[in-house]
DSSP file (Angstrom, degrees, kcal/mol; ACC not computed):
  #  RESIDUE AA STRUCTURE BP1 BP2  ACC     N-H-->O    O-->H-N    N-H-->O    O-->H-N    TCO  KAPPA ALPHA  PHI   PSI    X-CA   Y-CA   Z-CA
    1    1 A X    >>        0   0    0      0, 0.0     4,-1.3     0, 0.0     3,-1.0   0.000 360.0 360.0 360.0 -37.4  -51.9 -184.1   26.3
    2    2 A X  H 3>  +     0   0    0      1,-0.3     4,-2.7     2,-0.2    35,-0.0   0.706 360.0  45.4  18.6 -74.5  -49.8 -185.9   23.4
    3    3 A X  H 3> S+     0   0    0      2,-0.2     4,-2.1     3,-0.2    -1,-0.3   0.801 115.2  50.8 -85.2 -32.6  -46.8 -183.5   23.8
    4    4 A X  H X> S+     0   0    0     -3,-1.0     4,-2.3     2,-0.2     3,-1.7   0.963 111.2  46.1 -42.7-109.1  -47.1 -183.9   27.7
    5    5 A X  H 3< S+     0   0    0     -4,-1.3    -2,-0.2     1,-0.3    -3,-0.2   0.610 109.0  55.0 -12.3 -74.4  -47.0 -187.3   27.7
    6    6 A X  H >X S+     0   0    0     -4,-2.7     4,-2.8     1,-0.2     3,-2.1   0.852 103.8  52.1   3.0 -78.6  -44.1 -187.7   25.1
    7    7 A X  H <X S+     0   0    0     -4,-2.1     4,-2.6    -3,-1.7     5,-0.3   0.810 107.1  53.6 -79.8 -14.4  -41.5 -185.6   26.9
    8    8 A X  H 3< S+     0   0    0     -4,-2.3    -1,-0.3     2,-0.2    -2,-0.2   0.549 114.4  49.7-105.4  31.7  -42.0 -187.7   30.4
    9    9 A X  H <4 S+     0   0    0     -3,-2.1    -2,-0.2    -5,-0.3    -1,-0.1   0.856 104.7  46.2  -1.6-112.0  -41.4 -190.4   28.1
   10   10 A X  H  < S+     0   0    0     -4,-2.8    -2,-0.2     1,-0.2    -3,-0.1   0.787 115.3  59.7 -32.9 -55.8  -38.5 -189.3   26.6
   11   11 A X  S  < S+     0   0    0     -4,-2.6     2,-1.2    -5,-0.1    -1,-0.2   0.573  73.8 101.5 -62.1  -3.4  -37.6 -188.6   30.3
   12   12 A X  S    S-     0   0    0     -5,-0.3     4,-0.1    -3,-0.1    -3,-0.0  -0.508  81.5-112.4 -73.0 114.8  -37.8 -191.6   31.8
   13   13 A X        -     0   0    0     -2,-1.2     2,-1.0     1,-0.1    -2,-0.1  -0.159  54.8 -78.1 -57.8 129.4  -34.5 -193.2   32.4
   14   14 A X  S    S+     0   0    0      1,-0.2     2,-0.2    68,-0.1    -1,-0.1  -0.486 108.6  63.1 -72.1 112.2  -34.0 -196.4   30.2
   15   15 A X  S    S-     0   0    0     -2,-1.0     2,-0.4    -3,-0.0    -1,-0.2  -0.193  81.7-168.5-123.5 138.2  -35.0 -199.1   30.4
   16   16 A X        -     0   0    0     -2,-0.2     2,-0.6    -4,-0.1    -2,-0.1  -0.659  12.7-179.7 -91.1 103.4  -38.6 -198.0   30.1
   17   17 A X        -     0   0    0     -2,-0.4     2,-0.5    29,-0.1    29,-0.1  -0.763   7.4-157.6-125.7-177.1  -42.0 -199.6   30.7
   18   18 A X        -     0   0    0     -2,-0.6    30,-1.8    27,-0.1    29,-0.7  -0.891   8.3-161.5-141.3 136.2  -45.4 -198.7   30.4
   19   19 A X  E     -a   48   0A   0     -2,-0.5     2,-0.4    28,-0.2    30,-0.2  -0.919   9.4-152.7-139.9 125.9  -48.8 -199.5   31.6
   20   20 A X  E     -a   49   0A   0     28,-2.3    30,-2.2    -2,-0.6     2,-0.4  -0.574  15.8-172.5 -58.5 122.5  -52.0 -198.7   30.2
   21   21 A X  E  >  +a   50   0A   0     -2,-0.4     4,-0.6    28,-0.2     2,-0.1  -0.967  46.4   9.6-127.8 143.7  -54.8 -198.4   32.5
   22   22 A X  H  > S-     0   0    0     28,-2.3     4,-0.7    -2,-0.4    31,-0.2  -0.351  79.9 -90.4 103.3 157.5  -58.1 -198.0   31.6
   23   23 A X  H  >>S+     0   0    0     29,-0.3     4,-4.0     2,-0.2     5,-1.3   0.763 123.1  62.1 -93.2 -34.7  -60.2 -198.0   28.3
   24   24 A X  H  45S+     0   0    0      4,-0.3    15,-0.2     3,-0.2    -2,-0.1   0.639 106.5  38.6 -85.3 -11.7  -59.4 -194.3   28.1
   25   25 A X  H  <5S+     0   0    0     -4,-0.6    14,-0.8    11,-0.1    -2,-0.2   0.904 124.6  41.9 -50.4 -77.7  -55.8 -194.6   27.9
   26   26 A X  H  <5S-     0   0    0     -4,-0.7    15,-0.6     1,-0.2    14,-0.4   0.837 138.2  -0.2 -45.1 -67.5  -56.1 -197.4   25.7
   27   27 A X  T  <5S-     0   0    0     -4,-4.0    -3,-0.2    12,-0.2    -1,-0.2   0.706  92.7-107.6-106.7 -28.4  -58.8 -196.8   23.2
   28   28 A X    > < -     0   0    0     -5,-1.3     3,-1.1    10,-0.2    -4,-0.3   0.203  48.2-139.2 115.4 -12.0  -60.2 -193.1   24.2
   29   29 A X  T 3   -     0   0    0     -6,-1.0    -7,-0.0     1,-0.2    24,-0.0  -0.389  62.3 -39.9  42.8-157.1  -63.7 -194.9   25.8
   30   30 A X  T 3  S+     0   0    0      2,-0.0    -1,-0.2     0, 0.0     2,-0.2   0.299 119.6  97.6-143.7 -40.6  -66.5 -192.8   24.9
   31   31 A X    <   +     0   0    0     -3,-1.1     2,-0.3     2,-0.1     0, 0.0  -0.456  39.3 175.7 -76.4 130.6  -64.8 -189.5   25.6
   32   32 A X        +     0   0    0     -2,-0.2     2,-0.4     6,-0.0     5,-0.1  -0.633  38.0 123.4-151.6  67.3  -63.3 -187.5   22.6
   33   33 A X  S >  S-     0   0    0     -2,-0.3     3,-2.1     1,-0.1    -2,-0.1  -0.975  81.3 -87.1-136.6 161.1  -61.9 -184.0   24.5
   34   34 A X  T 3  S+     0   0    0     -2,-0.4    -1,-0.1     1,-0.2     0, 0.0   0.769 123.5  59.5 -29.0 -44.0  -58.2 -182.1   24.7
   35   35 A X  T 3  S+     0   0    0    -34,-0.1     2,-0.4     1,-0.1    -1,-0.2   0.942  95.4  70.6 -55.4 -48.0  -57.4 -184.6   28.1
   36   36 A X    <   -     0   0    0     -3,-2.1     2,-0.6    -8,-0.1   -11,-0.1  -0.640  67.7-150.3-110.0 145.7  -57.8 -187.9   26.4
   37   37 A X        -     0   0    0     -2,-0.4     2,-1.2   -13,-0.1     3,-0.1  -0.708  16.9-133.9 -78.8 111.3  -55.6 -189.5   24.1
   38   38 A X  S    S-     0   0    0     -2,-0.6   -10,-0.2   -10,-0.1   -12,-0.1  -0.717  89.6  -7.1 -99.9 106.1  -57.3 -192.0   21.4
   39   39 A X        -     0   0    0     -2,-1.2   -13,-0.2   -14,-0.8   -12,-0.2   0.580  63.5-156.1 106.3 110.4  -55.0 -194.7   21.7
   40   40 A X  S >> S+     0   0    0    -14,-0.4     3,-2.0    -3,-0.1     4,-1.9   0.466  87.2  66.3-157.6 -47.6  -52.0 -194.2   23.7
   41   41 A X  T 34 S+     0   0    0    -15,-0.6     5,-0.2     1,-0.2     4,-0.1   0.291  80.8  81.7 -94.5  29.7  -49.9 -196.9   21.9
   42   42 A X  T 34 S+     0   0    0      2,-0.1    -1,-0.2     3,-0.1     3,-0.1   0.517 113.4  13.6 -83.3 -20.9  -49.9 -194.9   18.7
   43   43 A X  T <4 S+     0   0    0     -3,-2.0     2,-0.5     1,-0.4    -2,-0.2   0.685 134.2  38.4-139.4 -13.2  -47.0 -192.7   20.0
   44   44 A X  S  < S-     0   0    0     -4,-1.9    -1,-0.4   -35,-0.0    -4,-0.1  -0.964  79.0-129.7-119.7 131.9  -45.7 -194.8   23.1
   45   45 A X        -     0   0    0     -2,-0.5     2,-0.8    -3,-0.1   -27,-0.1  -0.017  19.9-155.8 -60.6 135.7  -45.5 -198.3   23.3
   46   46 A X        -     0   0    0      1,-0.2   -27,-0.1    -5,-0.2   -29,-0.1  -0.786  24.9-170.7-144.6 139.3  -46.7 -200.3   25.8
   47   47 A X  S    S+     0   0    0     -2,-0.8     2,-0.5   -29,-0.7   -28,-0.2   0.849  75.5  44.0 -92.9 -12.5  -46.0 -203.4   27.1
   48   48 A X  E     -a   19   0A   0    -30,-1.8   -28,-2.3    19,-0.0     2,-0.5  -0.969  57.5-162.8-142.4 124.5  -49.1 -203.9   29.6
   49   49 A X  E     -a   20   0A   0     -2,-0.5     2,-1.3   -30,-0.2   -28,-0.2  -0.931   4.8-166.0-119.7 110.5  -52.5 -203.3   29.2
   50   50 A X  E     -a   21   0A   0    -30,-2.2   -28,-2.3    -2,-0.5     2,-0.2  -0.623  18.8-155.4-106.7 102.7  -55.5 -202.9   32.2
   51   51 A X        +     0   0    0     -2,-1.3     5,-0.5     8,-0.1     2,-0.1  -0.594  47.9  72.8 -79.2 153.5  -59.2 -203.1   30.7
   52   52 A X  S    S-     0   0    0      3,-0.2     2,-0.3    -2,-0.2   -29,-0.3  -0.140  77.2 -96.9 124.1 167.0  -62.0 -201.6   32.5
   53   53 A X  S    S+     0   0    0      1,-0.6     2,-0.1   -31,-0.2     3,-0.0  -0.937 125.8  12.6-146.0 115.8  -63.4 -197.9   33.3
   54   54 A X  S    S-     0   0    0     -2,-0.3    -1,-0.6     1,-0.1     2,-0.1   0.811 106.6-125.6 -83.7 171.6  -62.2 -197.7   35.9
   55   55 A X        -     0   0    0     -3,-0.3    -3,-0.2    -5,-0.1     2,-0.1  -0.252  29.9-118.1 -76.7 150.6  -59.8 -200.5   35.9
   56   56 A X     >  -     0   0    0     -5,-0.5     4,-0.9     1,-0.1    -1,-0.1  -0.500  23.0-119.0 -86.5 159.2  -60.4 -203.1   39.3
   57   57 A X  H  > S+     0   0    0      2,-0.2     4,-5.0     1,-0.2     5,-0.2   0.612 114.9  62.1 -80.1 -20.1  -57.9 -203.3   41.3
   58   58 A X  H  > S+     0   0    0      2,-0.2     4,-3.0     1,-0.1    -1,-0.2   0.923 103.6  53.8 -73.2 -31.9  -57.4 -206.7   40.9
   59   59 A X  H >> S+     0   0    0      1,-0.2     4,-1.2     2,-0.2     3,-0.9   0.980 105.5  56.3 -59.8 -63.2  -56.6 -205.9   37.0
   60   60 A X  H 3X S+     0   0    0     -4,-0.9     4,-1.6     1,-0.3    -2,-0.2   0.703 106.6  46.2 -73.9 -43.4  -54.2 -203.6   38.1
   61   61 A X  H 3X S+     0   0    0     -4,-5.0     4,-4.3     2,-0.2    -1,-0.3   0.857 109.3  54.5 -66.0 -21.5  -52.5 -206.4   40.1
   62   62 A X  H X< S+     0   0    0     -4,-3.0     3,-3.8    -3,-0.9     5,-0.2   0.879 111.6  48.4 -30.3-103.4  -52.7 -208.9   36.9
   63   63 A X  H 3X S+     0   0    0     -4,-1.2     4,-2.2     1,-0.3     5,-0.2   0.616 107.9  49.7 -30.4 -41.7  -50.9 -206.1   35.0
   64   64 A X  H 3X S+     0   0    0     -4,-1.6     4,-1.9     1,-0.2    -1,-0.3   0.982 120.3  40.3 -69.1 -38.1  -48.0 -205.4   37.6
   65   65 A X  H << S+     0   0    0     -4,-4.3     4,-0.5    -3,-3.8    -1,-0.2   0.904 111.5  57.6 -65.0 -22.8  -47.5 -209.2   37.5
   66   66 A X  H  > S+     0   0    0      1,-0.2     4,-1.2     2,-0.2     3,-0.2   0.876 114.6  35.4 -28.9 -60.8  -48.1 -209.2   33.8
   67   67 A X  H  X S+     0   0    0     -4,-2.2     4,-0.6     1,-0.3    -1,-0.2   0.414 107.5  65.9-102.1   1.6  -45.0 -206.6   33.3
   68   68 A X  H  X S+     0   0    0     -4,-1.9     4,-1.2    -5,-0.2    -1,-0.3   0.702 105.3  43.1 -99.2   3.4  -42.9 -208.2   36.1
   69   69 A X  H  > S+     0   0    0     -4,-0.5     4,-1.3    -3,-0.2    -2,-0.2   0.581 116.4  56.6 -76.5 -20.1  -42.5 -212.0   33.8
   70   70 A X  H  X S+     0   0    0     -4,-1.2     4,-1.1     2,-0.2     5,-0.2   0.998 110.3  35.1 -68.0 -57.2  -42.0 -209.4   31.1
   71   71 A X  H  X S+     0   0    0     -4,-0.6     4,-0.7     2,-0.2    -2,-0.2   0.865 117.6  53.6 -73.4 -52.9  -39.1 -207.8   32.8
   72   72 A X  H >< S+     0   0    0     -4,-1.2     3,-2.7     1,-0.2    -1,-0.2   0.874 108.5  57.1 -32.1 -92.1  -37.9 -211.3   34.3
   73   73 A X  H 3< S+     0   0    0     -4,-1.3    -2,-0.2     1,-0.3    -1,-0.2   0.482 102.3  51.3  46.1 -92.8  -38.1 -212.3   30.7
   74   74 A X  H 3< S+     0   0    0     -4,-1.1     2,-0.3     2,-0.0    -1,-0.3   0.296  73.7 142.0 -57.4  -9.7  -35.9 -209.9   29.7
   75   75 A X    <<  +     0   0    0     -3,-2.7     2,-0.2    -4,-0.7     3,-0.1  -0.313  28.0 108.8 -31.6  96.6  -33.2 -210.5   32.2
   76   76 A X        -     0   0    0      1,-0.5     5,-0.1    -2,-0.3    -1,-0.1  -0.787  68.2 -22.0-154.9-172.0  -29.7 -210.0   30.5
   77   77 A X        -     0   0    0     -2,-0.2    -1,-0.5     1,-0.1     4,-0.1   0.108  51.4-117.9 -50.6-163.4  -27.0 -207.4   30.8
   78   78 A X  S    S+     0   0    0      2,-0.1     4,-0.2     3,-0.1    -1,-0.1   0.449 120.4  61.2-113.0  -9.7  -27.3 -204.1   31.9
   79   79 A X  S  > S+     0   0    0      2,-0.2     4,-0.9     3,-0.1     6,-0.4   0.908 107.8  44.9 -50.0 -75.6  -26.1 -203.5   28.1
   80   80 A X  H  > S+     0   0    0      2,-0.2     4,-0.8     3,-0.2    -2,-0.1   0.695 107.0  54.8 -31.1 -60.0  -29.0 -205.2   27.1
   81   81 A X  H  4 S+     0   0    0     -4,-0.1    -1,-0.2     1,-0.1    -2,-0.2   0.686 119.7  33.1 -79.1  -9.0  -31.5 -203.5   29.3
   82   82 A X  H  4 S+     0   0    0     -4,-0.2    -2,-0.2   -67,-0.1    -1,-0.1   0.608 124.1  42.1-118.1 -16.1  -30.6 -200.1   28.2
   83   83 A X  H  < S-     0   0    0     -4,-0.9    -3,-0.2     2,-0.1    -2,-0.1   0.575  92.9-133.3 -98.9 -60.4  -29.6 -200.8   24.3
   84   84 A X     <  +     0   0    0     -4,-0.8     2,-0.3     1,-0.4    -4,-0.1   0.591  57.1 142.6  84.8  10.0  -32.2 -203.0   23.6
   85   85 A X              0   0    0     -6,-0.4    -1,-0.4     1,-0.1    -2,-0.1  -0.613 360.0 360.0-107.8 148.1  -30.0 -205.1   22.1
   86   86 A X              0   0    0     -2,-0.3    -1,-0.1    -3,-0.1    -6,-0.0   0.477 360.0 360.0-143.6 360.0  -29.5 -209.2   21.8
């Protein structure tokens, strides 16, 4: 799933973020077959991370509020957002 994962990455229009959910996104849980990924932020970065299997919903609102102070945060040009740059 690696190479999957990757290109809709790579396709996502910048500026990109990304949220883990789950232990089997994260770490792999318990599970070790072709579907799951052990580790996810070994080949995409991620700014926001939601523990549990499966994650409560109320984690899942944490994390969107998490990654919208990120994004706040981040507030600058449009230069900026798209660059990376400061």
């Amino acid at each position: 799933m690696v190479p999957v994962i990757k290109q809709l990455y790579a396709q996502m229009p910048e500026p990109k973020w990304v949220i883990s959910m789950g232990v089997c996104a994260t770490s792999g849980g318990v599970f070790n077959n072709y579907a799951i990924v052990q580790g996810i932020n070994q080949f995409i970065p991620v700014d926001v991370y939601v523990p549990g299997c499966p994650p409560r919903p109320e984690m899942l609102l944490q994390a969107i509020i998490l990654l919208q102070k990120k994004i706040m945060g981040e507030r600058g040009t449009f230069k900026e957002a798209v660059f990376h740059m400061k």
